[in-house]
N, C-alpha and C positions, 0 to 999 in steps of 0.2 A: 504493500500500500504506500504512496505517494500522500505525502502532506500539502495542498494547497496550502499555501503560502502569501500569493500576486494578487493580494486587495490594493488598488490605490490608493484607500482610503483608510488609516486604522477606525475601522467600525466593531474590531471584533478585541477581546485581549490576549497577551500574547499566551500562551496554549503551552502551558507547566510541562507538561506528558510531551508534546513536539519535540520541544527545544534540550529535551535531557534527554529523550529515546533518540533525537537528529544526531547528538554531541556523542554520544556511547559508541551508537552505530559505526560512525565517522571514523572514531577512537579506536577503536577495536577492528576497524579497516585496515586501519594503517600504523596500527601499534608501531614496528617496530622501526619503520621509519623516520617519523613523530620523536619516538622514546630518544633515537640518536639524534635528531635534531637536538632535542631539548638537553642532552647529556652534554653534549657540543656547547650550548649555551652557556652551560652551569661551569664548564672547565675556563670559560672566556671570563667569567665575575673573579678570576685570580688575576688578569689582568685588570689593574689600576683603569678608570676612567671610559677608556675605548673599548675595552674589555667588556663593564659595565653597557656600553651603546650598543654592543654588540649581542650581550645577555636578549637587550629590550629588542633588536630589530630578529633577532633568529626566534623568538616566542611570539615576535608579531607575524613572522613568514609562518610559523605554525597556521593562522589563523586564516592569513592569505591560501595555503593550500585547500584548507577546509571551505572557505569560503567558494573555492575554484569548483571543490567537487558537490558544491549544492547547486550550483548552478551550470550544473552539465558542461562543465568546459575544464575538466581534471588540467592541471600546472605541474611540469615535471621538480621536482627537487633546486634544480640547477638555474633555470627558467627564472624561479622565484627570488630564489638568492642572490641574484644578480638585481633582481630589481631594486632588495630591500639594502644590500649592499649599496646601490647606488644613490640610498639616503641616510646612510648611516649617519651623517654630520645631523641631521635634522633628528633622527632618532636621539642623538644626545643633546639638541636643542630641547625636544622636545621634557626629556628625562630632568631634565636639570629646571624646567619653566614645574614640571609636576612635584618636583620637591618642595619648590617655593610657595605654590599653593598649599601643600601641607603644611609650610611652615607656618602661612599665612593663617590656615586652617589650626592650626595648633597654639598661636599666639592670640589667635578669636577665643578660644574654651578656655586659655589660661584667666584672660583679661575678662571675663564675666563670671568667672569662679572668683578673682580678686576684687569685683567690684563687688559681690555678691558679700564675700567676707567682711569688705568695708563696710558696706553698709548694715550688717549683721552685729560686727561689733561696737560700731555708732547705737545702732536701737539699746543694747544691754548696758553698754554705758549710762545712756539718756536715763534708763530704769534706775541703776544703781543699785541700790536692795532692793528695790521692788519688783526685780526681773523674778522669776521664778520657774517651777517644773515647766509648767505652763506654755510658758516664752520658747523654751529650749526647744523642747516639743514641736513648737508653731516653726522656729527658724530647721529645726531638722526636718521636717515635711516640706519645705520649701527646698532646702538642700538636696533633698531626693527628685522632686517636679523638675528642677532647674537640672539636674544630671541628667536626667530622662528626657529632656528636649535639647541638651546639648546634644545627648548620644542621636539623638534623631537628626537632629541639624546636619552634624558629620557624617551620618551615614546618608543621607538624601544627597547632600552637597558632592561627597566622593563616587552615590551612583549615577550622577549626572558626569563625570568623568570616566567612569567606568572603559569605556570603549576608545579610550585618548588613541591608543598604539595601534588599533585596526582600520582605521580609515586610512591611515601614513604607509600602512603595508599592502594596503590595494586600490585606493584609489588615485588619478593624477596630477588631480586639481589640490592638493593640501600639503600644506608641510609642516615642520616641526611648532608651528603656532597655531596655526588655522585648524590643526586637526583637534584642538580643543574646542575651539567652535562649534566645529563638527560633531563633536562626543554630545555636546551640551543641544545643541540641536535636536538628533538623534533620540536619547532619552527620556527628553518632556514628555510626560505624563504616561510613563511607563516605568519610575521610580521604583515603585514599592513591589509590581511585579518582576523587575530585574532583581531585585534583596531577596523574594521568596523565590524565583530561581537557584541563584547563587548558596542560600541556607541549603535546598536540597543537595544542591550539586556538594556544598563541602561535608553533608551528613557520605553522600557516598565514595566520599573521599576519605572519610576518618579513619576508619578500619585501617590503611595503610599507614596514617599515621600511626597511629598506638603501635603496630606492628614495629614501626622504624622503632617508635620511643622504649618498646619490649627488648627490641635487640640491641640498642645504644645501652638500655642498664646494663643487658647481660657482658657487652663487651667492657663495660667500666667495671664491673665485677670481678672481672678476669683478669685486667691489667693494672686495679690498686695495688693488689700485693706484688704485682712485678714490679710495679713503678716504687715503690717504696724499696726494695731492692735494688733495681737500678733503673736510673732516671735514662739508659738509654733507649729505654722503650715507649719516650713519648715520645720522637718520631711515631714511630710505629701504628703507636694508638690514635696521635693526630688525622695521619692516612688512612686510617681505618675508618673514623667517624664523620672525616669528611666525604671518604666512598660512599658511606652507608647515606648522605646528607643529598648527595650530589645524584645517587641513583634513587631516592624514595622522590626527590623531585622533578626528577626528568620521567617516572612516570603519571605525578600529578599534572604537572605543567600543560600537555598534550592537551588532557582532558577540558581544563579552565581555559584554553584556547581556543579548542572548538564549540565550545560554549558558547564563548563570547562571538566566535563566528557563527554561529544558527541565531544569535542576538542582534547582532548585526545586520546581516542577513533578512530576517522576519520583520525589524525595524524600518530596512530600507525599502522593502517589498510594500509593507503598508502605508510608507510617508509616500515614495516615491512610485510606486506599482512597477515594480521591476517584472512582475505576471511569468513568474518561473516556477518552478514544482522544485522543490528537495527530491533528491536521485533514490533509489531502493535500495536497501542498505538490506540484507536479510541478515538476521543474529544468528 
């Protein structure tokens, strides 16, 4: 069965069950392709800076293939890489503009927890003795309201970003600026069901974490009392759990790529009516 997709209109929402049985499908296509893509990625974040641009543009060619094979026009390996290659400087334009909105994002929730505080301990002041259980109570219920819509703030704000690195790895018209734009564009009012995506997607991701974090103890286990004997074995143990780091990521990464490509994808289908079908993927 084929997923219609090519509304030009979004009149409908985007379809939970689609977009995580499209992303599997996809996943599981091309496992081990994908897996070396993304391992290839994870060895490039040892390199400083370029390394780093190079991490973000081989996880956005992830996306760029996926996106290729939804829309019945499969991208070889080579093909791709050459493209995203060819924006690699924008890919670290881009990386280094998304840090700074985090920071910006991050210096937003500081300075309204500090204002929050000021004015918290102005009110008990003003009271003097007179504050009471009461007060404490009233500003702790406040303290919890005000977390709970910063946490909302951030999370709305960063899924309106969500999508920054997949326009820059397939489309021709954006570059390492504009493709924020573009993400922000994109998103509008599709927020909350891209968040309840993304919860599924990391529930079916967790297993493999626990699994790494199972074997990361078992392996610290094994090498305190050697390391306590001789310290030449933290080499050893360094390369060990960065193995274990660099391959439990390179098989999530795949997954939250094509993800983000059937999101992509079903987004631009119903802003734009791109009026294409997702290809048969049999499990």
């Amino acid at each position: 069965m084929s997923y219609n997709l090519g509304s030009p209109s979004p009149i409908e929402p985007l379809s939970l069950g689609n977009v995580i049985t499209a992303g599997i499908r996809i996943y599981r296509s091309h496992l081990k392709d994908y897996f070396l893509l993304a391992l290839k990625a994870y060895v490039w974040l040892l390199v400083p800076i370029y390394g780093w641009a190079k991490f973000y543009a081989l996880s956005a060619l992830i996306s760029r293939l996926t996106f290729a094979e939804l829309v019945n026009q499969p991208e070889s390996i080579s093909s791709g890489q050459r493209f995203v290659n060819s924006r690699i400087w924008q890919f670290l334009i881009n990386m280094l503009l998304m840090l700074l909105v985090g920071m910006g994002i991050l210096i937003g929730v500081v300075v309204v927890f500090a204002i929050f505080g000021v004015l918290s301990a102005v009110l008990v002041g003003g009271l003097n003795q007179q504050a009471n259980i009461g007060v404490y109570l009233i500003l702790g219920l406040l303290a919890f309201v005000v977390g709970i819509l910063a946490l909302v703030a951030v999370l709305w704000i960063s899924t309106r970003f969500y999508l920054v690195e997949v326009p820059l790895a397939i489309e021709d018209n954006v570059d390492g600026t504009s493709t924020i734009a573009r993400s922000w564009e994109l998103t509008k009012g599709y927020v909350w069901r891209i968040i309840l995506i993304s919860f599924v997607a990391f529930l079916i991701t967790l297993p493999i974490q626990i699994v790494v974090q199972i074997v990361s103890t078992i392996v610290q286990l094994i090498f305190t009392p050697l390391l306590e004997q001789n310290s030449g074995f933290g080499l050893l143990f360094t390369v060990i759990i960065l193995a274990l780091s660099f391959a439990s990521g390179a098989v999530v990464l795949p997954f939250w790529q094509a993800i983000k490509a059937v999101i992509y994808y079903d987004l631009r289908s119903r802003r734009e009516g791109l009026g294409l079908k997702l290809r048969d993927y049999e499990i």
